[in-house]
Steps between C-alpha positions, in 0.01 A plus 500: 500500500592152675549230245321156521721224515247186607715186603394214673531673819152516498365292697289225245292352776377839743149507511325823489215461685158841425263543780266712377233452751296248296191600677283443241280203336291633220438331193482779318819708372444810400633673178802722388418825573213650261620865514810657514603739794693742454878372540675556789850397345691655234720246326771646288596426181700152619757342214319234250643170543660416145452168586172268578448231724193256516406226757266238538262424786344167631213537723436196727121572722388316738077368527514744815597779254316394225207531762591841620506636169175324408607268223735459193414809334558744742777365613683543155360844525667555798811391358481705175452797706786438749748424200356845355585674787835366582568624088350831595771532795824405197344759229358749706859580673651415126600172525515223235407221700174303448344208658272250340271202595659178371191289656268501788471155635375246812774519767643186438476325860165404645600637866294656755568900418591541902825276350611683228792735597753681298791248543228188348458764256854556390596160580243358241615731233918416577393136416296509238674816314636336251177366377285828561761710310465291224104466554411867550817698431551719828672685649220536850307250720223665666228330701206646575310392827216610703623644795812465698541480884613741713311797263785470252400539199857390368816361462771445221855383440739771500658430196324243382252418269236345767230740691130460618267722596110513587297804317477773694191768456637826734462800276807511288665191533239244390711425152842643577573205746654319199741777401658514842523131531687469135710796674614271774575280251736694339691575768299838675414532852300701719761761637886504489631612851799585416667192396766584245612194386162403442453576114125548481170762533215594702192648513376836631226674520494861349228709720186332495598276193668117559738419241454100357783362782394709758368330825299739620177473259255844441493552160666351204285696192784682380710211441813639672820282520722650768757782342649813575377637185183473530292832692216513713342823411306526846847487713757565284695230565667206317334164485814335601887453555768374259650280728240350653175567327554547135323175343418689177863510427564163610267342232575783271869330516411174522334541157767676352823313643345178387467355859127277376675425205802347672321388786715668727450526896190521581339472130728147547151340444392653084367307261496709163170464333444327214522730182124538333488381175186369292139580567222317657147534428168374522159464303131442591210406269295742640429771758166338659428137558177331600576314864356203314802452207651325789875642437717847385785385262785719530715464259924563624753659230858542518732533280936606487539435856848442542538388826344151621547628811194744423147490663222706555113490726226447323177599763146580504384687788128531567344882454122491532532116481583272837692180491213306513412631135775333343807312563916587434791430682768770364747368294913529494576440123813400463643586143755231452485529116584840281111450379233314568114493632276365753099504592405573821127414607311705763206314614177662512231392776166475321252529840097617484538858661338777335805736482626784359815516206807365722880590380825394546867621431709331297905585451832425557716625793875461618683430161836390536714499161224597289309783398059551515357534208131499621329718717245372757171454411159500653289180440137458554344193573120519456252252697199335284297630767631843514290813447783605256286506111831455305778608260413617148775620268583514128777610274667456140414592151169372320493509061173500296421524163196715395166247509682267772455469887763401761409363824687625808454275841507686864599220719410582921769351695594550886118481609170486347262575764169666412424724153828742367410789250746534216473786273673571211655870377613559113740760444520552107808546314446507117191295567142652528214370697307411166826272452474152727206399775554381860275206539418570900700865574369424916466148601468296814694216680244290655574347846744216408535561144866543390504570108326735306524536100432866350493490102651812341419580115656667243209676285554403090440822275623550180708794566855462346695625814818443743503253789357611805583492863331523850555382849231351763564522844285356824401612855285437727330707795448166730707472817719209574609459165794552291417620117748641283708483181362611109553351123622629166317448279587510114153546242667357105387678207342237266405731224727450202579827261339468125732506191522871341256500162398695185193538388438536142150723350229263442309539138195628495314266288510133512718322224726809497791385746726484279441834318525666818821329620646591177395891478609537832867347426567738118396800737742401757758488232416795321542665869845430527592599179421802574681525842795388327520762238469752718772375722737491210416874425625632840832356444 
């Protein structure tokens, strides 16, 4: 098999240039495939790497793509799933090479998008790469756009670290666009005619299937890299050519002959991630706030971050909710210190619509030199005027001592419009019924009331006996309500054990106490006189 020797031969400044037809402008992208056909390749067993590799990504967009993709949030989708792919291409065909999002960003000109071009691109990130290593720690530029002339959909520096593209929603290529590009990057091309001095791969298709370099696009499912091991089990024949399409093996030895690592030839351009260390979280008071508490606190963690280098997104994305029901702009925490913490406010809007329960995400994305610690979390923010009737939960442990009462207090929070039935369910342990009282077992929330107080009573008998337990727990049948959670309770004996006692005969006649108490004690003696001279004569 030909060895890969990359050298500088390749030319640093080509321009690979995809016309895919862009024929299309929907807004809409469709998603990876939902089923599974059945596989037209048969991939052999290929060699593990022994080795791992892992880059970074910067994603510049453009308003023209930010308006393609219909806002923020689905452009970062986008991205996730076209980093995705381009890792299903590397581990699909065996490979340990994955990509990652260092930051998604505002391209950093305000220019007319008919302006941009590849060489602005690149030239922009030449300059200023100094800086955005140190910034972002990466190792690609990409800039996303809205469309491109000419129906390209396109272009990237051959071994460089600079491409943009426009998304693209043809069947089958919609989110692979980004794994191609980052293969022009490191040093692939369409086709090799031939050219043996020329020390790189191309794609091919395989039958019906396209491999990721391939320039003729019909369907990229299978995630085929161009290689002569690979079968197409329609035809029969190999899904490539070790001299000229074989791009499995030439990232397979890239890996593995340390080529990223010492930024040779075309992977001249490698920034080596920052090594994760530490953990970042986050906390929130609650899980539902009222639109009216004017503000969410979220409270920011970290702690044994080595790096200062390190940073990480924190985001809220709407769900139900629309920007207009609160207001965030994502942050880029920058963990400059091994530990620290920080509040971030998201502003609520507090309007007079009658509305349903609104939510939002909240999480962090795109860690660089850290670890997550916290998973993300839906938030509800509940309008005054809502139709929503509320939250009612309780937990904990409850103690009462026989003849006492305890009060237990059912707060309503995230809404309190119109009447919410609670009831109340004992489940007995070593309690019985005839032990304690529930002062209101069903009760109702009236419209706007928040608190309720139920008294619960521990019944006093005079039964010497153990402590006693039991647990209460609520529901309630009424829609558009959350109501949940139960109580231990723990019933105290307060019945204290009498001192053991004799009782001595009583005389029969009055005066005569004392005669009594004495006949009673010579027979007594005489009694174990007796015993004793009759345990003598068995020895």
């Amino acid at each position: 098999m030909k060895k890969f020797i990359y050298s500088l031969l390749i030319p640093l400044a080509a321009l690979s240039t995809d016309l895919y037809a862009n024929t299309t402008n929907s807004n809409s992208s469709s998603v990876m495939a939902e089923s599974t056909p059945t596989p037209i390749l048969s991939f052999p067993n290929f060699e593990a790497n022994t080795k791992q590799v892992k880059t970074n990504i910067v994603f510049f967009y453009t308003d023209a793509a930010l308006s393609r993709l219909g806002g923020i949030d689905k452009l970062n989708d986008y991205i996730n799933l076209a980093v995705e792919n381009a890792n299903l291409y590397t581990s699909t065909n065996n490979i340990s090479l994955e990509r990652s999002i260092s930051a998604v960003i505002p391209y950093p000109e305000e220019l007319d998008e008919s302006k941009i071009s590849i060489a602005e691109a690149a030239l922009y990130v030449r300059e200023n790469l100094a800086s955005l290593t140190q910034e972002y720690n990466a190792t690609y530029y990409a800039v996303i756009v809205g469309s491109i002339p000419d129906n390209v959909v396109g272009i990237a520096s051959q071994g460089g670290s600079v491409s943009y593209f426009t998304p693209n929603y043809l069947d089958g290529i919609e989110y692979s666009t980004l794994g191609h590009m980052l293969g022009h990057n490191d040093g692939l091309v369409h086709e090799v005619t031939g050219n043996e001095g020329y020390d790189t791969m191309g794609g091919s298709d395989c039958g019906t299937v396209s491999s990721l370099m391939s320039p003729q696009v019909r369907n990229r499912t299978e995630y085929l890299l161009s290689s002569p091991q690979t079968m197409n089990n329609l035809t029969a024949e190999n899904c490539g050519d070790p001299d000229t399409a074989d791009v499995r093996s030439y990232y397979f030895n890239a890996v593995e002959n340390d080529l990223f690592i010492n930024a040779q030839g075309p992977f001249s351009n490698y920034v080596a991630p920052i090594a994760s260390s530490g953990q970042i979280t986050y906390s929130l008071a609650a899980d539902s706030f009222d639109e009216n508490s004017g503000s969410i606190s979220v409270m920011v963690n970290w702690a044994e971050v080595s790096d200062p280098a390190s940073f990480v997104e924190l985001y809220v994305r709407p769900l139900t909710a629309d920007e207009n029901d609160y207001q965030f702009e994502n942050q880029r925490i920058a963990l400059t210190t091994a530990s620290g913490s920080e509040v971030y406010e998201i502003t609520l809007t507090d309007d007079n619509e009658i509305e349903e329960v609104e939510s939002i995400e909240v999480g962090f994305r795109y860690p660089v030199g850290v670890s997550i610690g916290s998973e993300p979390r839906e938030i509800f923010i509940v309008s005054e005027d809502s139709l929503y009737k509320g939250d009612v939960t309780i937990s904990g442990n409850i103690v009462i001592t026989e003849g006492q009462s305890k009060t237990l207090t059912l707060e309503r929070t995230g809404g309190a419009n119109g009447e919410l039935r609670i009831s109340f369910t004992a489940y007995n342990d070593t309690a019985t019924n005839s032990d304690y009282t529930i002062s209101e077992p069903q009760f109702v929330f009236s419209d706007g009331e928040r608190t309720k107080d139920v008294v619960i009573t521990a019944i006093d008998d005079s039964i010497d006996e153990n402590d006693e337990a039991f647990s209460i727990s609520i529901s309630s049948t009424d829609k558009d309500s959350t109501v949940s959670g139960s109580v231990e309770i723990t019933i105290v004996d307060n019945d204290d054990t009498p001192p053991a006692s004799v009782k001595l005969p009583e005389s029969s006649g009055s005066g005569g106490g004392s005669m009594g108490i004495s006949a009673f004690l010579l027979g007594l003696v005489a009694l174990l006189r007796r015993q004793k001279n009759s345990h003598s004569a068995v020895h």
